[in-house]
PAZAPA-4460 file (N, C-alpha, C; in steps of 0.05 Angstrom, whole numbers, plus 32768, in hexadecimal, padded with zeros to 4 digits):
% residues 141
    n_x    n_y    n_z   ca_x   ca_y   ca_z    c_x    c_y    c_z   seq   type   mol
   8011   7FE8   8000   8000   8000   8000   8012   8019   8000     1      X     A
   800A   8027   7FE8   8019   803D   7FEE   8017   8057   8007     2      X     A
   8030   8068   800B   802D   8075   8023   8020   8092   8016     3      X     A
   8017   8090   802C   8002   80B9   801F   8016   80CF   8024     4      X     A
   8019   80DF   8007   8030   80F7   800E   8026   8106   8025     5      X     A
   8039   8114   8032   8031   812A   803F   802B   8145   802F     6      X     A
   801B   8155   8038   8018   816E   8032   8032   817A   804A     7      X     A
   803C   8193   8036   804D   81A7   803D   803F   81BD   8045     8      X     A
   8046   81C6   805B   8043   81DF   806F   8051   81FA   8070     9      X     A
   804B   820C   8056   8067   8220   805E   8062   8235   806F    10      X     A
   8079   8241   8086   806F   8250   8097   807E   825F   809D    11      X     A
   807D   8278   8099   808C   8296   809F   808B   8298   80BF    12      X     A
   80A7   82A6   80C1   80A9   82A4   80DE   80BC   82C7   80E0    13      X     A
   80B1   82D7   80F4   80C0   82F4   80FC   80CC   82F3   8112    14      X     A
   80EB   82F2   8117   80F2   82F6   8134   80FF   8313   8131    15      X     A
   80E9   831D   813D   80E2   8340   8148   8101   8344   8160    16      X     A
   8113   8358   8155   812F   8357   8165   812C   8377   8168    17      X     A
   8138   837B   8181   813D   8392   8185   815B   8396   818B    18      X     A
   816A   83A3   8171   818C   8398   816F   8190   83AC   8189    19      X     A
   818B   83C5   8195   8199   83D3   819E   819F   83C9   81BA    20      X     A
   8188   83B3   81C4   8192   83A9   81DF   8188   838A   81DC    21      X     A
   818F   8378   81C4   8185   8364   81C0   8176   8352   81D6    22      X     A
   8165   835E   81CA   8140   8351   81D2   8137   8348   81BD    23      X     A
   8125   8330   81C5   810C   8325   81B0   80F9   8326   81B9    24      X     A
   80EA   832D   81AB   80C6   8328   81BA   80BE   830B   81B1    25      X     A
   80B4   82FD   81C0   80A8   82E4   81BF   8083   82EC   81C6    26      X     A
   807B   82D6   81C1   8061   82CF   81C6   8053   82B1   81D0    27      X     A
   8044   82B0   81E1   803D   828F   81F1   8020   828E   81D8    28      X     A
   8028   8271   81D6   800A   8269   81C7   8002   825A   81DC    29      X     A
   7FE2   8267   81D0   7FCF   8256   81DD   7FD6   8244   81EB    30      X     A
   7FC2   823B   81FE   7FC2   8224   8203   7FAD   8210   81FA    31      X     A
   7FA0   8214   81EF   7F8E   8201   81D9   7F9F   81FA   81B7    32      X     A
   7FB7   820E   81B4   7FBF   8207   819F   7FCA   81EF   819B    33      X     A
   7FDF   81EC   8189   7FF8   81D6   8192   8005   81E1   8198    34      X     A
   801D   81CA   81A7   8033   81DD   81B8   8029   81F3   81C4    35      X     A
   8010   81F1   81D0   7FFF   8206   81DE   8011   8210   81FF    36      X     A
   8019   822D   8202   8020   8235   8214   8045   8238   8210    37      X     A
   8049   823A   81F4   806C   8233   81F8   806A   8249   81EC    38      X     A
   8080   824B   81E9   8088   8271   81DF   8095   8267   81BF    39      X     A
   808E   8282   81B3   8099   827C   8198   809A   82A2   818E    40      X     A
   80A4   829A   8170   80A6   82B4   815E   808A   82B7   8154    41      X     A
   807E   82C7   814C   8072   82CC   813E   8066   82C6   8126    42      X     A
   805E   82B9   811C   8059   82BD   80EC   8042   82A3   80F7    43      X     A
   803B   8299   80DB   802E   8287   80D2   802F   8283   80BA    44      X     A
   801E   8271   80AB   801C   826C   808D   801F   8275   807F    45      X     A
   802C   826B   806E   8035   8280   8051   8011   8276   803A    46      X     A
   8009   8289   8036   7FED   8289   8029   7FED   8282   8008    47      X     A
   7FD7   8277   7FFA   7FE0   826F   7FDE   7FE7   828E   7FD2    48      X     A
   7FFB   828D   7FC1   8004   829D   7FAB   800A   82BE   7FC0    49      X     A
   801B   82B1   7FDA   8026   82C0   7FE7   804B   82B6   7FEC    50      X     A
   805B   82CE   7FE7   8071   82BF   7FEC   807C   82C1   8011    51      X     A
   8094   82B9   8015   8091   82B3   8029   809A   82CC   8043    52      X     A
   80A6   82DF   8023   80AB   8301   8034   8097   830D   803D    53      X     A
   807E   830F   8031   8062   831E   8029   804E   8310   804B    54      X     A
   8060   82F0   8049   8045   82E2   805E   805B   82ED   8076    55      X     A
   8069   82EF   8082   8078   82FB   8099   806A   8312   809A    56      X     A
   806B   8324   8089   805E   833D   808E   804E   8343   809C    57      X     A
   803C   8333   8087   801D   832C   8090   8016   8329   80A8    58      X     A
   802D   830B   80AA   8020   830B   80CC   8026   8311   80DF    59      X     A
   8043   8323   80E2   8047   8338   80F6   8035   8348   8100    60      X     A
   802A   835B   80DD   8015   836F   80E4   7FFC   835E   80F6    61      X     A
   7FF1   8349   80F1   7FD6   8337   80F9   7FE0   832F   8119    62      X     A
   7FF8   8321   8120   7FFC   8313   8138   8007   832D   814B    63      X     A
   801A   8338   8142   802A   8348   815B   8022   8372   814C    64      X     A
   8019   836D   813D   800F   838D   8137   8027   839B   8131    65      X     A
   803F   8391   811E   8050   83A5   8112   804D   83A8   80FA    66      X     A
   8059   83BA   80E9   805A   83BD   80C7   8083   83BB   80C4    67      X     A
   8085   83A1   80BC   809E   839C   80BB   80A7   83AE   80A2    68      X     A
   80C3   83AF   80A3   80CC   83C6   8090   80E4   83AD   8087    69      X     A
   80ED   83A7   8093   8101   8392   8085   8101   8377   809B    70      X     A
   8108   8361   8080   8104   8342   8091   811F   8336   8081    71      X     A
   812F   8332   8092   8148   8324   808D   8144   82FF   8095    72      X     A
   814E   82F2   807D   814B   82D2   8080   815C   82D7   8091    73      X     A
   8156   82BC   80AA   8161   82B7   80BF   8166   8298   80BA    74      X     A
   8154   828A   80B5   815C   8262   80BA   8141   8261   80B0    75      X     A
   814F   8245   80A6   8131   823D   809F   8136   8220   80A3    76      X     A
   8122   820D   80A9   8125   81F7   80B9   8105   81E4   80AC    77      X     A
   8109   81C9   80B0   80F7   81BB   80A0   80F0   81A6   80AF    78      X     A
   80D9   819C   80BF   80CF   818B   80D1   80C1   817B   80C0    79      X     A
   80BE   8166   80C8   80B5   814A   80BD   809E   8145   80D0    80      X     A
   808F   8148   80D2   807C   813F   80E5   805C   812C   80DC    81      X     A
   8055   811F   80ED   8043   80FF   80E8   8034   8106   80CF    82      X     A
   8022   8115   80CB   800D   8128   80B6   8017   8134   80A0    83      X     A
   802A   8149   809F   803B   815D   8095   8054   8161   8098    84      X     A
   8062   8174   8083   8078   8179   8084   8073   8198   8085    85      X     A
   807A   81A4   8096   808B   81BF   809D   80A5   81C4   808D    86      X     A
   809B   81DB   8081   80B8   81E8   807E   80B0   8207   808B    87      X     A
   80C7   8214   8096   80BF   8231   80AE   80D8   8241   80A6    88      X     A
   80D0   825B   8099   80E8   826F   8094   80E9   8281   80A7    89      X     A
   8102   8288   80B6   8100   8291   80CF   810F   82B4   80C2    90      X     A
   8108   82CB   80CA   810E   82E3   80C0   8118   82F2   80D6    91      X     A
   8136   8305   80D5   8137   8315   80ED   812A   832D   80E4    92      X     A
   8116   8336   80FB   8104   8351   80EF   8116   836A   8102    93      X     A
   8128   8375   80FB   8134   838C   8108   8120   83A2   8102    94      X     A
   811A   83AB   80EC   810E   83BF   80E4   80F0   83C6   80E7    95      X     A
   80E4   83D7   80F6   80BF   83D0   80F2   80B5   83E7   8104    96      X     A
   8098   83E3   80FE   808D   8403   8104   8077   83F2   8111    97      X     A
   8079   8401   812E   8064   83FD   8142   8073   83EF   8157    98      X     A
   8064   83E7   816E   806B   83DC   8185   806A   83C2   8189    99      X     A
   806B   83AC   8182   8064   8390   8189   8052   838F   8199   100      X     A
   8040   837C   819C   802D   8370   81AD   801C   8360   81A6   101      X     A
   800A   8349   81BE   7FFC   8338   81B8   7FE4   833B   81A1   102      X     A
   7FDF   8342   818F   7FC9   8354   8179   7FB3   833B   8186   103      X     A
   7FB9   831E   817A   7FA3   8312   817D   7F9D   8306   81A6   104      X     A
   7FA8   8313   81AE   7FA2   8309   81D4   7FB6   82F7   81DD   105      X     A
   7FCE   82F5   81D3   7FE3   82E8   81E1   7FF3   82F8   81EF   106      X     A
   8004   82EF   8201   8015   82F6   8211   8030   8305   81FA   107      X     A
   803F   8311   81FF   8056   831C   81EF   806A   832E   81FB   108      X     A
   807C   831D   8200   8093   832F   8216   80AC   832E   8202   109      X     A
   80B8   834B   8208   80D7   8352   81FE   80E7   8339   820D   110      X     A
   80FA   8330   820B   810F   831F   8219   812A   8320   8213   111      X     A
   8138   831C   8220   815C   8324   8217   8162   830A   8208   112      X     A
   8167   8308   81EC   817A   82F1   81E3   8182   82D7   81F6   113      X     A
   8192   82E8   8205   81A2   82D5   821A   818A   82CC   8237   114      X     A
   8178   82CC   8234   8166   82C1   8248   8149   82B4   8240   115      X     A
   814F   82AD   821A   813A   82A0   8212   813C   8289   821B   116      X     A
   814F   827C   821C   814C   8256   8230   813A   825B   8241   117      X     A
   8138   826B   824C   8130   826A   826A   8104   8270   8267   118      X     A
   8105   8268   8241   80E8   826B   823E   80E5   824D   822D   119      X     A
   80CC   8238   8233   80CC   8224   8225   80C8   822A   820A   120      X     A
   80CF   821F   81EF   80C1   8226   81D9   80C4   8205   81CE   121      X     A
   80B8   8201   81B6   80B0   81EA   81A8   80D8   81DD   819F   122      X     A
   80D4   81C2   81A7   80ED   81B5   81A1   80F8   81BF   818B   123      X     A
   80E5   81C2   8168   80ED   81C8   8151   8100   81E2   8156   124      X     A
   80F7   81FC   816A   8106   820F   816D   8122   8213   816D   125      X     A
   8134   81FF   8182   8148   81FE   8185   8166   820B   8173   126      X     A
   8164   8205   815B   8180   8207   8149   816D   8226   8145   127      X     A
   8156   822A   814A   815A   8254   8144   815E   8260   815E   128      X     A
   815A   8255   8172   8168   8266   818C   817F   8262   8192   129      X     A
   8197   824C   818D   81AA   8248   818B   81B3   825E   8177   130      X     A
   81AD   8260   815B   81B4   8277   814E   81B3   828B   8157   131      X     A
   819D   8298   8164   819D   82A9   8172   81AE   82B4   8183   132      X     A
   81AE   82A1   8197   81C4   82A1   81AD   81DF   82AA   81A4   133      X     A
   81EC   829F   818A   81FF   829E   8179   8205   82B9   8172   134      X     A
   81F4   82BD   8166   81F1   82DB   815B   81F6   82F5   8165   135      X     A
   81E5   82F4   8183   81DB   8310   8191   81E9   830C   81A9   136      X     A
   81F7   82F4   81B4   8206   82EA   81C8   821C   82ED   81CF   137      X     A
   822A   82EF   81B3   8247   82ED   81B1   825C   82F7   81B3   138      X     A
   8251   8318   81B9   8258   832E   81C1   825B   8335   81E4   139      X     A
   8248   8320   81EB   824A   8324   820C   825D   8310   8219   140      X     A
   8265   82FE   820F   8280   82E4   8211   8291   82F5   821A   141      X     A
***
């Protein structure tokens, strides 16, 4: 019997940085979601006959209420999971107009680089907070 393809999941992702005293703003999902109550970045779905610059945008303005001005590729990373396959383009958003915050009722706190461990986020996360760490860290060594 043959095996059933998976459908592919593409998903824009904004990590909102504040270079001058490296901070990220995070956000807790739900707890009805999946991975309900872990902290993550921001984005969602890239939409039909949207590319994957246009859907970051998008969902900055929709989830955390900014108008990004520039989105730098950061990682991009590809999960295999039971149903689907994920693929997630992760963007550093330095540049943007407005204040961050929960738009749709989530929680959303600034945090220092160097004290995101100290927030759970989804296992898949790992190799972009490590980058992170790498990145905005390296200077305090």
């Amino acid at each position: 019997m043959a095996e059933k393809s998976k459908s592919c999941v593409h998903i824009a992702v904004g990590i909102i940085v504040n270079t001058e005293c490296s901070m990220i703003f995070i956000t807790q999902r739900s707890g009805k979601a999946p991975n309900g109550n872990l902290w993550e970045f921001a984005g969602g779905k890239v939409e039909v006959n949207e590319t994957v610059e246009q859907a970051v945008y998008r969902e900055l303005k929709e989830e955390v209420g900014i108008n990004v001005k520039m989105a730098e590729p950061f990682i991009s990373l590809i999960k295999n999971c039971s149903d689907k396959i994920l693929a997630v383009d992760f963007f550093l958003i330095t540049s943007f107009e407005g204040e961050p915050f929960g738009n749709e009722g989530q929680i959303g706190y600034w945090v220092p680089v160097s004290k995101l461990s100290e927030f759970k986020f989804p296992e898949a996360n790992k190799p972009v907070l490590d980058k992170l760490v790498a990145r905005f860290c390296e200077s305090l060594n």
